[in-house]
C-alpha positions as CSV (number, residue, x, y, z in Angstrom):
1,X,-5.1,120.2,-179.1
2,X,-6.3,117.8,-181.5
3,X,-4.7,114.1,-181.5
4,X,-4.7,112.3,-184.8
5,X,-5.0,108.6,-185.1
6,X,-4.7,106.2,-187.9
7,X,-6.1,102.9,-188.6
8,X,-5.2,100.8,-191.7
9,X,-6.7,97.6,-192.9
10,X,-4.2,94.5,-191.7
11,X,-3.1,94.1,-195.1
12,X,-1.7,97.7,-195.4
13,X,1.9,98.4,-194.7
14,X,3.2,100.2,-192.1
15,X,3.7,103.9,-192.1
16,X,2.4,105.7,-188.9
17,X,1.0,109.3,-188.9
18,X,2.8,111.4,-186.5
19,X,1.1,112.8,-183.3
20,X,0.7,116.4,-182.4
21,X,0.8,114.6,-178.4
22,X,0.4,111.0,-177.2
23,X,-2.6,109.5,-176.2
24,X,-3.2,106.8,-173.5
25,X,-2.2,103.2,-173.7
26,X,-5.6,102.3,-174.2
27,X,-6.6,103.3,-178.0
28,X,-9.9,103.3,-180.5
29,X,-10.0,101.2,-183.4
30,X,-11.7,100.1,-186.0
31,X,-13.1,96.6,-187.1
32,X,-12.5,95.4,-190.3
33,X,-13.3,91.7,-191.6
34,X,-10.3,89.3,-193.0
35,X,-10.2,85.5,-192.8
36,X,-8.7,83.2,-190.4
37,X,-7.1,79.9,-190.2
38,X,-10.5,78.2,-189.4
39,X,-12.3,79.5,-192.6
40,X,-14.7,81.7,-189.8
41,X,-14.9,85.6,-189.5
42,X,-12.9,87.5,-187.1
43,X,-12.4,90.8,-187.2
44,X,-8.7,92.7,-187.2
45,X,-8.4,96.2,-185.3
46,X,-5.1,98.0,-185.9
47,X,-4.2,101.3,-184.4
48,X,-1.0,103.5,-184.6
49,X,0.1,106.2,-182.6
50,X,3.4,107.6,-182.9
51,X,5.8,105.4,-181.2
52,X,3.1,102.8,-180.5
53,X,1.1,99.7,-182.9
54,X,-1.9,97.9,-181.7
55,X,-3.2,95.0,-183.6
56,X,-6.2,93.6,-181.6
57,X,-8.1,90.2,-183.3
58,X,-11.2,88.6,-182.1
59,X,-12.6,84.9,-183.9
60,X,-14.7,82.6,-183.8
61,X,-14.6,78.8,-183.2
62,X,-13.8,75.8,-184.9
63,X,-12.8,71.9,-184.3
64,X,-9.2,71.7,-183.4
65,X,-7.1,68.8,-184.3
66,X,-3.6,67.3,-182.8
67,X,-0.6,69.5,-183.4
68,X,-0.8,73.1,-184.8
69,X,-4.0,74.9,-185.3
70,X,-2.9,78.6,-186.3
71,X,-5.8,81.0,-185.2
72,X,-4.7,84.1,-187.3
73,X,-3.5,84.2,-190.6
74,X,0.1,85.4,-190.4
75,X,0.7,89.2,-189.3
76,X,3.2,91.5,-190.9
77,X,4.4,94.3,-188.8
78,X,7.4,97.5,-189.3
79,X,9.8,97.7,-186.8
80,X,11.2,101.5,-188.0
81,X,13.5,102.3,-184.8
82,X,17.0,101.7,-185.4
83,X,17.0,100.9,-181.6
84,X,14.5,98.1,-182.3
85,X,10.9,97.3,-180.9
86,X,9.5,95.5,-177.8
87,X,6.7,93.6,-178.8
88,X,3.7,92.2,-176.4
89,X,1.1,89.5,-176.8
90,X,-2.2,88.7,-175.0
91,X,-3.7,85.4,-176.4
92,X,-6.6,83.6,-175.2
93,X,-8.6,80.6,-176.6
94,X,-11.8,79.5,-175.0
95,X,-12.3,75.9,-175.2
96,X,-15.0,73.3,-174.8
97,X,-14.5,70.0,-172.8
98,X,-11.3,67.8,-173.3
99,X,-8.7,65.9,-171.5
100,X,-6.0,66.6,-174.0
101,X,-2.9,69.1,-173.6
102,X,-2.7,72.5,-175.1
103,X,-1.2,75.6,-175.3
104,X,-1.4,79.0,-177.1
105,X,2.0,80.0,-178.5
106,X,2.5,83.5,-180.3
107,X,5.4,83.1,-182.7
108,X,7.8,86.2,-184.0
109,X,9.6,85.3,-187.5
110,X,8.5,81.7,-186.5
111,X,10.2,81.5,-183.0
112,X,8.2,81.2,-180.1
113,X,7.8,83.7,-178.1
114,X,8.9,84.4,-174.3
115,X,8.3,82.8,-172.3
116,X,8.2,79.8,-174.1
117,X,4.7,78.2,-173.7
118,X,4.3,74.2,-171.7
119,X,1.8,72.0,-172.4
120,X,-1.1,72.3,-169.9
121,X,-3.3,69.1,-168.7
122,X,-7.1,70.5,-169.1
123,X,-9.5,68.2,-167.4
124,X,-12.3,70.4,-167.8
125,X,-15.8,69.1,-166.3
126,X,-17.6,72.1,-167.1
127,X,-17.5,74.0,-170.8
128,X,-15.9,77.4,-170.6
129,X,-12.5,77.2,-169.8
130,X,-9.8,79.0,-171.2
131,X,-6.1,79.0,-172.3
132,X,-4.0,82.3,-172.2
133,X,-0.8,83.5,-172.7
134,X,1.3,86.7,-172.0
135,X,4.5,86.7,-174.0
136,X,7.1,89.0,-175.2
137,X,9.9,89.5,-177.7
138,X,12.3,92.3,-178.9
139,X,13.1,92.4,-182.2
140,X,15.6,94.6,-184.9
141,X,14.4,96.9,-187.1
142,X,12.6,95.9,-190.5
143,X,9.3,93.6,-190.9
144,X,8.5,91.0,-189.1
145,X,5.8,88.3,-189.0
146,X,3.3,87.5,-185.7
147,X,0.9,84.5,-185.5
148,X,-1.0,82.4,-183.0
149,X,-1.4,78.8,-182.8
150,X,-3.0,76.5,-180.6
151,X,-1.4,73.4,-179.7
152,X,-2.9,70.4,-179.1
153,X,-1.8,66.9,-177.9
154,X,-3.7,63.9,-176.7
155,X,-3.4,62.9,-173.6
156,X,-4.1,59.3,-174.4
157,X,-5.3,57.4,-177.4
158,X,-8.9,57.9,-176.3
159,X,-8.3,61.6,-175.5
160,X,-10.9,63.9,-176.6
161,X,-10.3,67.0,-178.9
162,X,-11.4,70.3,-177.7
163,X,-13.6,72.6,-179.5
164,X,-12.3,76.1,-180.1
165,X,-15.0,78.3,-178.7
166,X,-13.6,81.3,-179.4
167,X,-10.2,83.4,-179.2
168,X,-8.3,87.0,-178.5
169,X,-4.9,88.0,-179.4
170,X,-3.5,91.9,-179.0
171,X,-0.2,92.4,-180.2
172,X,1.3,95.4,-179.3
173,X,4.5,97.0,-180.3
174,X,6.5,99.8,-178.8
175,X,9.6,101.3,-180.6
176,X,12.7,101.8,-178.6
């Protein structure tokens, strides 16, 4: 039998092809290039199969300053079950050496996801540590808005910044 699979650009609305079956959890995409909060490249996967979205974004660094630093630009998503959708985010940021708090928060409709995300101390002797995340949300029906942020406070006056490495974020979301 042959499975069909669409991927649209990030800026495209929603409107998933139907499937003839289902296919795995794990899906194909494809990379296309948009801009993110940093002024760097990343590139934006999406993939739809019938029941299922994927929206899978990779970036590069930049230098991070105290409070919000969004990492994608914010990401528009269809809910079409009346029943409402369950959505799932993955976000990591890898980070250079710092003694400040942070924390990678995905926000739905500008509420923070579950659970909601604590400040972490990084004392990091060595470069190449990372902050994560796993969070969740249901939502109603209609379109919604995802994003990413990495926050940052100082632990003290003479704290010192980290420097965004890199970062991941797959959001996935199932109808009900």
């Amino acid at each position: 039998m042959r499975q069909s699979l669409r991927i649209r650009n990030a800026r495209t609305p929603c409107a998933c092809w139907p499937m003839k079956s289902v296919l795995p959890k794990a899906l194909v995409g494809l990379l296309l290039t948009a801009s993110n909060a940093f002024a760097e490249t990343h590139t934006t996967t999406r993939a739809d199969v019938t029941g299922i979205s994927v929206i899978s974004m990779t970036g590069a660094g930049g230098h991070l300053r105290r409070g919000n630093n969004p990492l994608d630009d914010p990401t528009p998503f269809t809910c079409n079950s009346g029943a409402g959708c369950l959505v799932t985010i993955q976000a990591m940021a890898g980070l250079g050496l710092s003694d400040s708090f942070v924390r990678i928060c995905s926000t739905i409709d500008g509420v923070d996801a579950l659970p909601n995300c604590p400040y972490e101390l990084r004392e990091l002797p060595v470069p190449g540590t990372a902050a994560a995340s796993l969070q969740s949300a249901t939502v109603s029906s209609g379109t919604h808005m995802l994003q990413t942020i990495l926050r940052v406070k100082k632990h003290s006056k003479d704290s010192v910044l980290p420097k965004l490495r890199g970062w991941q974020i797959v959001y996935t979301i199932y109808e009900r």
